[in-house]
N, C-alpha and C positions, 0 to 999 in steps of 0.2 A: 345570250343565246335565245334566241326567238324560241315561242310555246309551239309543240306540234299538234298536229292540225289532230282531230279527234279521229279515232278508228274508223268509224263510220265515212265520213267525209275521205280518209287517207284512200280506202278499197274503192271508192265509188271512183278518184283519182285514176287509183290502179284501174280498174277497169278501163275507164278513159286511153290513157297512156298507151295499151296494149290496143284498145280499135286505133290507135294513129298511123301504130307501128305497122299491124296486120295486115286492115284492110286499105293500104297506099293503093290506087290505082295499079302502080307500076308491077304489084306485084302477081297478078290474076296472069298476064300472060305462060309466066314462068311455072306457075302454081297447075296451071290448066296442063301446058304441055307437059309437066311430071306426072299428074296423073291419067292423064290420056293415053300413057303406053300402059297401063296396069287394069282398065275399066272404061266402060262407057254409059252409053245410055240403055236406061232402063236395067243396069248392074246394081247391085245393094254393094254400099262399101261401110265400113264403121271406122267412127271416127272417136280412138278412144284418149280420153284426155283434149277433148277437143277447146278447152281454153274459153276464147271467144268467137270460136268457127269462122272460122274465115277459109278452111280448108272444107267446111262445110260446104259454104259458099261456091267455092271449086267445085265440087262434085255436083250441086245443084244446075250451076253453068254445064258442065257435061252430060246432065239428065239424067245424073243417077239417082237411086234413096236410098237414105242415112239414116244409120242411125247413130247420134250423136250421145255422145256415155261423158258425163264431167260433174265431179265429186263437188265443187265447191257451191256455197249454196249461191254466193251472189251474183257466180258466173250461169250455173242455172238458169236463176229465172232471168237473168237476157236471153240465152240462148230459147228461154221457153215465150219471148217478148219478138225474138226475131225470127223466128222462122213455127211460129207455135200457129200460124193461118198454113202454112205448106203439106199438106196430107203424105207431101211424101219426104219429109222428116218427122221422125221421132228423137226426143230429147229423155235420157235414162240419165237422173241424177244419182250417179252412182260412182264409184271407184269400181277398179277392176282387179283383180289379184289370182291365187294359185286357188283359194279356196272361197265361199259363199261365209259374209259374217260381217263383221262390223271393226273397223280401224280409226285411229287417231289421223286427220290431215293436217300437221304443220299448214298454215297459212304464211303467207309471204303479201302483207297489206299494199304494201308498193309495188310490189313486182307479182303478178298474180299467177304467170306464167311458168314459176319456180317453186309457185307452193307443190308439199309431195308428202307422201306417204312415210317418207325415208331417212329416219334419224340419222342413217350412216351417210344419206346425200349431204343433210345440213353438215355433220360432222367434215366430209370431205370439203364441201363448197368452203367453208372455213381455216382451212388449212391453202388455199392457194389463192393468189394474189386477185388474176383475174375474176373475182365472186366477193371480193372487199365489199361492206359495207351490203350485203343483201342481208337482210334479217328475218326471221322467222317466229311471229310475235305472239301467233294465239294458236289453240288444238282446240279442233273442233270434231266430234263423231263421226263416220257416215258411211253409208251403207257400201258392202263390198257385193259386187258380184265377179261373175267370172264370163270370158268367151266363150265355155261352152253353153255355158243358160242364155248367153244372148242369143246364139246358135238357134238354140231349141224355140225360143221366143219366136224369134223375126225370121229366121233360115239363114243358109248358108252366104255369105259376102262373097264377094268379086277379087274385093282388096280393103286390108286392112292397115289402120296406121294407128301405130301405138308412138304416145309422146306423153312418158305418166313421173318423168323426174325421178329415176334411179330405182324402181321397180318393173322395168319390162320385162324383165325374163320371168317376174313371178307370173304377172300378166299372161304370157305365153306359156307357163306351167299350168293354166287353167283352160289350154285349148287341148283336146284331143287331136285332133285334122287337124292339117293345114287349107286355107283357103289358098289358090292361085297364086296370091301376090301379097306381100304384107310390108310395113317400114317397121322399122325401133328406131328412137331416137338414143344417140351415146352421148356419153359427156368425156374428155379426156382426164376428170377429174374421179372420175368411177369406169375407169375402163375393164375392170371385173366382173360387170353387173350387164355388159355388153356381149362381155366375151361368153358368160354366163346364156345372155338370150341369143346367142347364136349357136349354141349348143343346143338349146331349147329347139331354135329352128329344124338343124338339121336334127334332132329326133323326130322330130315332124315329116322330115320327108325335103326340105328345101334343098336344094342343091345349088344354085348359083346366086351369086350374090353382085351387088354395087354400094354406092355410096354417093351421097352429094356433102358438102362441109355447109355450115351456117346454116343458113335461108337461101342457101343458094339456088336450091332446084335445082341444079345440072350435075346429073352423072359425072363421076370422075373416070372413069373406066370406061376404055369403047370397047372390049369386050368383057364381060361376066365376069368375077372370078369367083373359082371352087372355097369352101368356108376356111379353108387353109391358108388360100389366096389375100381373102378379106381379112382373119384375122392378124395374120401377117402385116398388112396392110395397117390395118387399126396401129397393133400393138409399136409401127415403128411413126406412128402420127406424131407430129412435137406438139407439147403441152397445150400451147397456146393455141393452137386448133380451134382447142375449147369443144366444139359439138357439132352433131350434122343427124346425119340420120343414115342408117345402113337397108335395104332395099333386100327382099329374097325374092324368089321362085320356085314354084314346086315344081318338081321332076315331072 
């Protein structure tokens, strides 16, 4: 068996790996027209868990400003390397959660897009075939904040997109208001923790909802449906689904 390559060298990989995947040409059109019915120019959207921003990217293209919130430190300081000359991105190296404090991030060195918060995501991801082989190899500290201190910080968002690996609803236990429009990403391996921030929603006030699967960016639904509707929806998804992202609206 070959020596694996060193920690350091395996994450600067990962990081690589995920701009191939991200920032594809092909994928800005798709990326664009999803957020282009929830926000425009001169709107603030927040992008939490924003990975390697490439959704950043998106929003930049529509003329909006972001603020960009991602826990890990190496994905950090890229994001503070690429878009750290744009006045109108701000990069908050922070996690997000129900309360203001300090947590353990599971790292995921290969796959950087999986690292989380969430012992019970590792635990799930590990029990089902399609997540074989993703590992979770170091914990590292890092600072928690919440939506509503971003709120008070920066002001009020347009649209927000939460994509934090099996803690979104805490995420959304840390918002008082809803802004306009918001996403959660689901995974069919934690569909509790979906069903969880969809209840978050509607105490918020959300009332209709969609859904796109993957990276797809396309609405599955051509008209809305009520959170009954969607979690319906969710709860009879087959396994292999795997993830997408679920879409709200405030009343």
């Amino acid at each position: 068996m070959a020596p694996r390559l060193p920690a350091p060298l395996r994450s600067l990989l990962g990081v690589v790996r995920s701009l191939g995947i991200y920032y594809r040409p092909v994928r800005r059109g798709a990326l664009d027209r999803m957020h282009a019915r929830f926000a425009g120019r001169g709107d603030l959207a927040f992008d939490i868990g924003c990975h390697v921003g490439d959704r950043v990217a998106s929003f930049r293209r529509l003329g909006m400003r972001v603020v960009a919130v991602e826990p890990q430190p190496l994905l950090a300081r890229f994001l503070r390397l690429r878009y750290g000359l744009d006045p109108n991105v701000t990069v908050v190296k922070a996690a997000v959660g129900a309360a203001p404090g300090e947590l353990m991030l599971h790292l995921n060195l290969d796959n950087p897009t999986v690292s989380t918060l969430s012992a019970d995501f590792i635990h799930a991801a590990g029990t089902d075939r399609a997540w074989r082989g993703q590992r979770w190899e170091r914990r590292v500290p890092v600072p928690v904040t919440t939506l509503d201190a971003l709120i008070r910080r920066f002001g009020e968002p347009r649209f927000v997109k939460i994509d934090v690996e099996g803690v979104e609803d805490q995420v959304l236990r840390g918002l008082s208001d809803a802004p306009p429009a918001l996403s959660f990403e689901f995974t069919t391996i934690q569909r509790s923790v979906a069903r969880a921030a969809l209840a978050e929603c509607r105490r918020l006030g959300l009332d209709r909802f969609n859904a796109a699967l993957g990276e797809s960016q396309r609405l599955l639904h051509s008209t809305w449906l009520s959170g009954d509707g969607v979690r319906a929806w969710l709860d009879a998804l087959p396994q292999h689904a795997n993830s997408g992202d679920i879409y709200g609206l405030r009343a």
